[in-house]
PDB file of N, H, CA, C and O in Angstrom:
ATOM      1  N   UNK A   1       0.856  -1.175   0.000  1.00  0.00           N
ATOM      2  CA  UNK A   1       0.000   0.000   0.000  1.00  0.00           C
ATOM      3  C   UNK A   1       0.895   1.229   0.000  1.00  0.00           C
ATOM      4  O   UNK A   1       1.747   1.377   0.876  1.00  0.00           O
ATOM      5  N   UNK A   2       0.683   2.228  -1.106  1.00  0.00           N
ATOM      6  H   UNK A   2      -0.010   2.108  -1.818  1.00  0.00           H
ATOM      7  CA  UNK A   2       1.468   3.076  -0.879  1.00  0.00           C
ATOM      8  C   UNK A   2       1.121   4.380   0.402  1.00  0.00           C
ATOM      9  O   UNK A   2      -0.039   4.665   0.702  1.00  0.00           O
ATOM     10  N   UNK A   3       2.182   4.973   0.963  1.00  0.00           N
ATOM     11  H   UNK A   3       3.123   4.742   0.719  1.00  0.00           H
ATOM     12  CA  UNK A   3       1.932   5.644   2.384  1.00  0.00           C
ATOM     13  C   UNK A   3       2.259   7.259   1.577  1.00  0.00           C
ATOM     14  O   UNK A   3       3.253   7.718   1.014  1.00  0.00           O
ATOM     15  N   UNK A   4       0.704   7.860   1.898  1.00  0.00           N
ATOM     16  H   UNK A   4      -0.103   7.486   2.356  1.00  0.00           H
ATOM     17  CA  UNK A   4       0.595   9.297   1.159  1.00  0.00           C
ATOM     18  C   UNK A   4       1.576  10.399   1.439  1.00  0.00           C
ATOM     19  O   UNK A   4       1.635  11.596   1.161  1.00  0.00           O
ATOM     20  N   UNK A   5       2.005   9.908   1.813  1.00  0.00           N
ATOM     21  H   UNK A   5       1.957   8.935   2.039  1.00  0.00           H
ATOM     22  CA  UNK A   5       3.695  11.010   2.737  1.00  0.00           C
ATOM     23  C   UNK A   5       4.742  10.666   1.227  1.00  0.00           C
ATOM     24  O   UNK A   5       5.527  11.542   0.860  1.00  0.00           O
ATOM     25  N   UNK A   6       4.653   9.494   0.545  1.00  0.00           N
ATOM     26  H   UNK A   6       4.016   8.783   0.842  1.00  0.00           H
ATOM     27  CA  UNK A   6       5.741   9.063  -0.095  1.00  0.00           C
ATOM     28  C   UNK A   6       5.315   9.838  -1.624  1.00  0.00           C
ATOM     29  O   UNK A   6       4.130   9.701  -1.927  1.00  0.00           O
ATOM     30  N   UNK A   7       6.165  10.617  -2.582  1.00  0.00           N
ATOM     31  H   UNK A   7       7.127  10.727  -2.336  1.00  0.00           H
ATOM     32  CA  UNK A   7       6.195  10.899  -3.555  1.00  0.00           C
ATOM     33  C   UNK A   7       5.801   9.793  -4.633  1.00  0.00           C
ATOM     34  O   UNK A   7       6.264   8.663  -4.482  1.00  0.00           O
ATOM     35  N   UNK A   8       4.847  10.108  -5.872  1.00  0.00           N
ATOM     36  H   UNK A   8       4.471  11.027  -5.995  1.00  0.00           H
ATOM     37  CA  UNK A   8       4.191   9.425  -6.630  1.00  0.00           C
ATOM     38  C   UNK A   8       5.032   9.772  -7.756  1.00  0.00           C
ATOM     39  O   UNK A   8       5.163  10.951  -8.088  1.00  0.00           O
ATOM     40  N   UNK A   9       5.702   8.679  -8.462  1.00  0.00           N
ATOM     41  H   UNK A   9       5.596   7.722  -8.192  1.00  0.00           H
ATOM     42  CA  UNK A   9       6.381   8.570  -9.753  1.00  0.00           C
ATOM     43  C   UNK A   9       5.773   8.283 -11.006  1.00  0.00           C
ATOM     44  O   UNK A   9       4.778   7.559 -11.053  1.00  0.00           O
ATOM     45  N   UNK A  10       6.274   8.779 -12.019  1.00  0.00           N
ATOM     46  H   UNK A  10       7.081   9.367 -11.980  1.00  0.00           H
ATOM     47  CA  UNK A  10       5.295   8.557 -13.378  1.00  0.00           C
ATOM     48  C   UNK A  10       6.490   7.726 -14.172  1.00  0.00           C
ATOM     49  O   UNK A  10       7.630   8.161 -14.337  1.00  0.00           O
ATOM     50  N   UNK A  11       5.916   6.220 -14.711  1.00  0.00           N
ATOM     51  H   UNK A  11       4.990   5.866 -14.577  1.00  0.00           H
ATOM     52  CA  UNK A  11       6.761   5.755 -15.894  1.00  0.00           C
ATOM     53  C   UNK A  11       5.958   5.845 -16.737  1.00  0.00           C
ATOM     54  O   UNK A  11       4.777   6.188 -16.683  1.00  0.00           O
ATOM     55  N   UNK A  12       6.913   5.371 -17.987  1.00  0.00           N
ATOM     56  H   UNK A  12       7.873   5.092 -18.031  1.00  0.00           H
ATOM     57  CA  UNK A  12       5.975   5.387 -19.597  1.00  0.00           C
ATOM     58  C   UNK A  12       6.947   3.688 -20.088  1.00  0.00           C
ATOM     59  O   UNK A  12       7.986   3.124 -19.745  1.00  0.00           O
ATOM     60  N   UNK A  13       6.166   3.525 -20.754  1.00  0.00           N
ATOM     61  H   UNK A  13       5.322   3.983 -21.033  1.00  0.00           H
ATOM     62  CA  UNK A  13       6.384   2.146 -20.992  1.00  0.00           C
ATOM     63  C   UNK A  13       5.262   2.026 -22.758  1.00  0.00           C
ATOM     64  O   UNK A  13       4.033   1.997 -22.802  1.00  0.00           O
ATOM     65  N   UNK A  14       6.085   1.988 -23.788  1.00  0.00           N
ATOM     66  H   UNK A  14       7.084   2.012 -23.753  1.00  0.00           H
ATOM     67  CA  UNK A  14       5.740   2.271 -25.133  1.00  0.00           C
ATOM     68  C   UNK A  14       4.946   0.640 -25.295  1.00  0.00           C
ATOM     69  O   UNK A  14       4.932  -0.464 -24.750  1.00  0.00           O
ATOM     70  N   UNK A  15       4.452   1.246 -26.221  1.00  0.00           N
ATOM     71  H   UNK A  15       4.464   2.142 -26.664  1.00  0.00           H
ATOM     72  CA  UNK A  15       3.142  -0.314 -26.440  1.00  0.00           C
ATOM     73  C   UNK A  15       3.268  -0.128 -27.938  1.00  0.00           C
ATOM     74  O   UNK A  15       2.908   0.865 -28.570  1.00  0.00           O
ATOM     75  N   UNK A  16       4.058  -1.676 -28.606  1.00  0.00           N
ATOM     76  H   UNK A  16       4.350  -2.483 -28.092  1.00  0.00           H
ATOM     77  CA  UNK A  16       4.346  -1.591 -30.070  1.00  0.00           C
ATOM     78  C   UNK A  16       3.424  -2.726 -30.505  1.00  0.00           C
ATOM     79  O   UNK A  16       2.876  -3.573 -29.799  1.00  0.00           O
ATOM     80  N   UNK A  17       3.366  -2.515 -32.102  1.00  0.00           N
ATOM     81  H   UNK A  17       3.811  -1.827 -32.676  1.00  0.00           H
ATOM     82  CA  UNK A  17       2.614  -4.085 -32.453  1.00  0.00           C
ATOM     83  C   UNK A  17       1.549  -4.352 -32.193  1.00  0.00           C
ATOM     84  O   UNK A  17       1.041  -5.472 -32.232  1.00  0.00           O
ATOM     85  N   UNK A  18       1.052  -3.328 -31.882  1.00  0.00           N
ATOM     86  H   UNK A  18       1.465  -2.418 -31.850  1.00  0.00           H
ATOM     87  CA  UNK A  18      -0.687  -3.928 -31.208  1.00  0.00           C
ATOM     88  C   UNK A  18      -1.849  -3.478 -32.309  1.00  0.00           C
ATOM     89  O   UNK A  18      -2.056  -2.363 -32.788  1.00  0.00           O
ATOM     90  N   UNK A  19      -2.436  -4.557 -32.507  1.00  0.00           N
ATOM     91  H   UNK A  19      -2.268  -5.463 -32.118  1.00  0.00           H
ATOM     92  CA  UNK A  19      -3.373  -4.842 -33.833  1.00  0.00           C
ATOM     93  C   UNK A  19      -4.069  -3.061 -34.303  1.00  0.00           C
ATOM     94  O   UNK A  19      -4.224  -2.283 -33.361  1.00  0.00           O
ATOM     95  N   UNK A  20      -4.309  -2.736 -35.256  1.00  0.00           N
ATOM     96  H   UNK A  20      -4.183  -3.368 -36.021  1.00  0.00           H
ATOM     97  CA  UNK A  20      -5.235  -1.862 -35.393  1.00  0.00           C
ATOM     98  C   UNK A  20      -6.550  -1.864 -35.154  1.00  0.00           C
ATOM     99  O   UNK A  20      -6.826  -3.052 -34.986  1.00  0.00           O
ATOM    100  N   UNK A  21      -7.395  -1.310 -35.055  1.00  0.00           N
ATOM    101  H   UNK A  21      -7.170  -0.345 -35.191  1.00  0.00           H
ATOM    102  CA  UNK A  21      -8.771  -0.845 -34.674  1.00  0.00           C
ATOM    103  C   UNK A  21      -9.232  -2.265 -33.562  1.00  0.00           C
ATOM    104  O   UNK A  21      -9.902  -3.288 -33.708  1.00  0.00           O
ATOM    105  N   UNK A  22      -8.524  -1.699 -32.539  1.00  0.00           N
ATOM    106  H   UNK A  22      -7.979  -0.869 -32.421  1.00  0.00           H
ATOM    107  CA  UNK A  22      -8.085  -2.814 -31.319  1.00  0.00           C
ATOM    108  C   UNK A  22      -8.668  -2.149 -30.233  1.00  0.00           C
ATOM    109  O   UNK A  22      -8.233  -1.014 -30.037  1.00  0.00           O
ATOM    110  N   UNK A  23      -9.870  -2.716 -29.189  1.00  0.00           N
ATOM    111  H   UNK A  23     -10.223  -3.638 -29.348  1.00  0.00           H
ATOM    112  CA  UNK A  23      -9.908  -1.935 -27.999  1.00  0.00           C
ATOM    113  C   UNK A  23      -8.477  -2.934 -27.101  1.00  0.00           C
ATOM    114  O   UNK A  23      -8.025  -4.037 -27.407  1.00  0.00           O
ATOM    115  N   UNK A  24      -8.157  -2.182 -26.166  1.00  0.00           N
ATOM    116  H   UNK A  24      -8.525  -1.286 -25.917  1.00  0.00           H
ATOM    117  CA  UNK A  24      -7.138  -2.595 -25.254  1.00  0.00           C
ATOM    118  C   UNK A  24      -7.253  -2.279 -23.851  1.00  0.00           C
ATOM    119  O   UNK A  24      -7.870  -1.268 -23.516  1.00  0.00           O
ATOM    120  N   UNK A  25      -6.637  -3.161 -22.859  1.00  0.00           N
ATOM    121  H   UNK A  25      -6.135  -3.983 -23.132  1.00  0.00           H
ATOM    122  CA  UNK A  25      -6.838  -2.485 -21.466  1.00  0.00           C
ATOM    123  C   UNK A  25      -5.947  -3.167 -20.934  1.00  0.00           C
ATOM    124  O   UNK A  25      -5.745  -4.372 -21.083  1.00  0.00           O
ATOM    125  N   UNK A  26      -4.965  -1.877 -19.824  1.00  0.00           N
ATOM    126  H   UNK A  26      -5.129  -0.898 -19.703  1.00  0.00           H
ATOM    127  CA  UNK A  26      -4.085  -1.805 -19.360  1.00  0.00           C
ATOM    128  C   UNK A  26      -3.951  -1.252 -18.131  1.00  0.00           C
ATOM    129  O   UNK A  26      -4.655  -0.284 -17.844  1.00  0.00           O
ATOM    130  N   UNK A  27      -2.970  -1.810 -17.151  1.00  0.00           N
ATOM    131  H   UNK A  27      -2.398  -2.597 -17.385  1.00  0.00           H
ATOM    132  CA  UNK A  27      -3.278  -1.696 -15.988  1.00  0.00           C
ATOM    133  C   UNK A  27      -1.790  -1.983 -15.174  1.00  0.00           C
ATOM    134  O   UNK A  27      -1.427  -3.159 -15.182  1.00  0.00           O
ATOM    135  N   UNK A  28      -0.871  -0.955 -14.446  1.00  0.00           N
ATOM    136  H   UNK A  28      -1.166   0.000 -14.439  1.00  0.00           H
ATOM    137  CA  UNK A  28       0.368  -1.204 -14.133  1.00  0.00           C
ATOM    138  C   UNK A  28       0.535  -1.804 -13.090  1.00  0.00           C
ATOM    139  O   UNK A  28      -0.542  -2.378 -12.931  1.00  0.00           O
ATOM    140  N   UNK A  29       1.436  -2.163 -11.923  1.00  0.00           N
ATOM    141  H   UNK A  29       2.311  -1.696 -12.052  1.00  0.00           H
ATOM    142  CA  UNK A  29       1.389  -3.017 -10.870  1.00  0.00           C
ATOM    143  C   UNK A  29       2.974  -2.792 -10.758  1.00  0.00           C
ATOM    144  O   UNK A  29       3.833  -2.636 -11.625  1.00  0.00           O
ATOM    145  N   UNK A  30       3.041  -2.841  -9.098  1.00  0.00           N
ATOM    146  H   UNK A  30       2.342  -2.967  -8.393  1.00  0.00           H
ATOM    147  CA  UNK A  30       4.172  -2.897  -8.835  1.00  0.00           C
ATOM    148  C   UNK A  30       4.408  -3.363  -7.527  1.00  0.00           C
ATOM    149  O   UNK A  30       3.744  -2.765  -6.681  1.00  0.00           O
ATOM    150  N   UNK A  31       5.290  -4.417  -7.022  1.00  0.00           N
ATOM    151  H   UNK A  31       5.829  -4.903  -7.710  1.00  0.00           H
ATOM    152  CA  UNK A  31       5.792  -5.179  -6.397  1.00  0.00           C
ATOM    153  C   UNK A  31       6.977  -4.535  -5.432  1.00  0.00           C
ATOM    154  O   UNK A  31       8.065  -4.201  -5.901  1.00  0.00           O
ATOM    155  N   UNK A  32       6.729  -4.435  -4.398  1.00  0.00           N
ATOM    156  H   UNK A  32       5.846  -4.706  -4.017  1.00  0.00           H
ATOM    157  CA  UNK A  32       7.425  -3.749  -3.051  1.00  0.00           C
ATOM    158  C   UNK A  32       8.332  -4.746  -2.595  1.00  0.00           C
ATOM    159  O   UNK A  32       8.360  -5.844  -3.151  1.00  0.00           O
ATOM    160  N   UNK A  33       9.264  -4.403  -1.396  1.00  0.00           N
ATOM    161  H   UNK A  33       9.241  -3.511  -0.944  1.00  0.00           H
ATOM    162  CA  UNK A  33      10.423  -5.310  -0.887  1.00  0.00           C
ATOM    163  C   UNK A  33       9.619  -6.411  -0.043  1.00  0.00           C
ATOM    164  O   UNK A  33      10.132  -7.407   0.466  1.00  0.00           O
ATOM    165  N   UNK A  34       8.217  -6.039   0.017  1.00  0.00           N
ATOM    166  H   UNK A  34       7.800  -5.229  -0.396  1.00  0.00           H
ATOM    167  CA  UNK A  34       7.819  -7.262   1.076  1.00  0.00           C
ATOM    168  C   UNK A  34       6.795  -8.221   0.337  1.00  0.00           C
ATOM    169  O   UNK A  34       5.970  -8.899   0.948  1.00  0.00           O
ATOM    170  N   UNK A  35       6.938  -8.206  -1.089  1.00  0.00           N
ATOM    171  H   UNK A  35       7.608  -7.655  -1.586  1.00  0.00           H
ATOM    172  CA  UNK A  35       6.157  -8.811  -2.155  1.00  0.00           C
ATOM    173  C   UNK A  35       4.938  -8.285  -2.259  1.00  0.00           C
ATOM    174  O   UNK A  35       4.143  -9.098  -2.732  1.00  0.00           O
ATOM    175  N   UNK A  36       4.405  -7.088  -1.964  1.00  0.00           N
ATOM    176  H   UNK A  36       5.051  -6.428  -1.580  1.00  0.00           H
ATOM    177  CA  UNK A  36       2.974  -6.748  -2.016  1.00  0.00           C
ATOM    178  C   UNK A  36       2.551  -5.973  -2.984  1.00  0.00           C
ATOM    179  O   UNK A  36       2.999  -4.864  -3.277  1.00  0.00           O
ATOM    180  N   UNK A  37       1.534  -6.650  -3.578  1.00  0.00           N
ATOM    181  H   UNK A  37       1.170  -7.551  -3.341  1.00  0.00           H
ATOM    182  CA  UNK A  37       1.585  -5.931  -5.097  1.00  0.00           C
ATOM    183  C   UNK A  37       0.138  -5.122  -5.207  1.00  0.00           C
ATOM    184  O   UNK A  37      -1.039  -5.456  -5.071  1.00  0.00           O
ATOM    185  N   UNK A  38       0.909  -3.747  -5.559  1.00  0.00           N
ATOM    186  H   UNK A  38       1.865  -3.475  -5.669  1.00  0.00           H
ATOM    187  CA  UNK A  38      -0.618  -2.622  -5.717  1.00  0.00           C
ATOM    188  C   UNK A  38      -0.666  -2.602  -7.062  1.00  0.00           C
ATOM    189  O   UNK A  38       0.212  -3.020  -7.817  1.00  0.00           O
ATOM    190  N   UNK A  39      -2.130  -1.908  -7.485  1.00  0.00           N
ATOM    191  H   UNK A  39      -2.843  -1.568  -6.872  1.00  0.00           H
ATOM    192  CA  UNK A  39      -1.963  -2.038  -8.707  1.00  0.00           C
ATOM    193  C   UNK A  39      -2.723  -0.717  -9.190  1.00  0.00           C
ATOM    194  O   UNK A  39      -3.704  -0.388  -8.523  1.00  0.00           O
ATOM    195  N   UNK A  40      -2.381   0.032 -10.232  1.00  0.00           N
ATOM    196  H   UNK A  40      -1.584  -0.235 -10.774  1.00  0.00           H
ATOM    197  CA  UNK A  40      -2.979   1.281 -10.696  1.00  0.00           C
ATOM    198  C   UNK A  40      -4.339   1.115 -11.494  1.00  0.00           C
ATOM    199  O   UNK A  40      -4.816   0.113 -12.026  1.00  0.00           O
ATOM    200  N   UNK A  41      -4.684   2.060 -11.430  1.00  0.00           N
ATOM    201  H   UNK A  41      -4.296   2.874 -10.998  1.00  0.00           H
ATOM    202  CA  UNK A  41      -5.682   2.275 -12.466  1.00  0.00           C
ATOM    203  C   UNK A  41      -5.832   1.440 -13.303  1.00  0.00           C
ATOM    204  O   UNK A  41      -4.740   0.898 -13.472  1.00  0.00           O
ATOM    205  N   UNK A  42      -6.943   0.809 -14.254  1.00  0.00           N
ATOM    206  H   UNK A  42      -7.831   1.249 -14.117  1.00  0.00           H
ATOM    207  CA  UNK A  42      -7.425  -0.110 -15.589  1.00  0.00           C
ATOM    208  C   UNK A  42      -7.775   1.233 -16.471  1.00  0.00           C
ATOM    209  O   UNK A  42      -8.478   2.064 -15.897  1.00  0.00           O
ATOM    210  N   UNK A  43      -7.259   1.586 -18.101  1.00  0.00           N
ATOM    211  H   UNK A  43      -6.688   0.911 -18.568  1.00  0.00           H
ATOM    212  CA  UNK A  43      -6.961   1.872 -18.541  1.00  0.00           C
ATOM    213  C   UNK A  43      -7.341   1.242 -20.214  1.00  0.00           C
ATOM    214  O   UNK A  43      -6.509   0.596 -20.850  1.00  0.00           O
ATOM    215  N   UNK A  44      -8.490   1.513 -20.654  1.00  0.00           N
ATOM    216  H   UNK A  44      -9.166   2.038 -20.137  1.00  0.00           H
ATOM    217  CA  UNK A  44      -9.050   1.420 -21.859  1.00  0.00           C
ATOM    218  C   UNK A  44      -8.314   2.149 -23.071  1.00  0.00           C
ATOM    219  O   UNK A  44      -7.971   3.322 -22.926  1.00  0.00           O
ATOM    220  N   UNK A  45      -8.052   1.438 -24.324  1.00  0.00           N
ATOM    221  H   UNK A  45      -8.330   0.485 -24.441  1.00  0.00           H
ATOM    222  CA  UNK A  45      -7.802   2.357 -25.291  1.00  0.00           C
ATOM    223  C   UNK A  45      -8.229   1.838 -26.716  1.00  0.00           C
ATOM    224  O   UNK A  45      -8.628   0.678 -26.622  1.00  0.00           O
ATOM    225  N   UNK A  46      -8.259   2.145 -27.539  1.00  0.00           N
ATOM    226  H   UNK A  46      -7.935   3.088 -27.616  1.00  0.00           H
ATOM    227  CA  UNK A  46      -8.861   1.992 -29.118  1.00  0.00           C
ATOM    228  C   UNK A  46      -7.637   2.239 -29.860  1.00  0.00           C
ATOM    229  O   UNK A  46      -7.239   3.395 -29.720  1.00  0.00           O
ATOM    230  N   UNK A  47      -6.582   1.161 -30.959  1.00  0.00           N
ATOM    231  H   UNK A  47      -6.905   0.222 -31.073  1.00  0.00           H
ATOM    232  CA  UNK A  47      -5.575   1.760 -31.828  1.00  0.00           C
ATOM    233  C   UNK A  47      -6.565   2.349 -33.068  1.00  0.00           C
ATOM    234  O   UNK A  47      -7.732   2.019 -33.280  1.00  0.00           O
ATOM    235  N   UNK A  48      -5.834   3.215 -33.741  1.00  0.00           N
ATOM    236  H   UNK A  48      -4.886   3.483 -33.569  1.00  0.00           H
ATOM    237  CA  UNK A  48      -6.319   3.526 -34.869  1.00  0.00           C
ATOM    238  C   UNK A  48      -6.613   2.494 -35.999  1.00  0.00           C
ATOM    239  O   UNK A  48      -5.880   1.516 -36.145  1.00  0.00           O
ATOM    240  N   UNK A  49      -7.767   2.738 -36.853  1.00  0.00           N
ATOM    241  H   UNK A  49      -8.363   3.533 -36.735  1.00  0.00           H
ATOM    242  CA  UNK A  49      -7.708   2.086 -37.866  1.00  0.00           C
ATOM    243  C   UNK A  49      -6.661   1.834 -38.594  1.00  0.00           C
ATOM    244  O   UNK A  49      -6.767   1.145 -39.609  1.00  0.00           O
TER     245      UNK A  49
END
């Protein structure tokens, strides 16, 4: 669980190859020193035709 005192970081992480006129959903996660895994937001998207 992240503790609201602690600064919130932004990655980017590029998404190649993914079919055209594609809905998609995405969702980041990250794994702490004591194995506990939070997970962000779910994250819908549409590639272009």
């Amino acid at each position: 669980m992240l503790d609201a005192s602690e600064p919130l970081l932004t990655f980017v992480s590029p998404l190649t190859g993914l079919s055209p006129d594609t809905f998609f959903y995405v969702r980041a996660y990250a794994i702490d020193s004591q194995n506990q895994v939070s997970y962000g937001k779910e994250l819908a998207f549409r590639t272009v035709p």
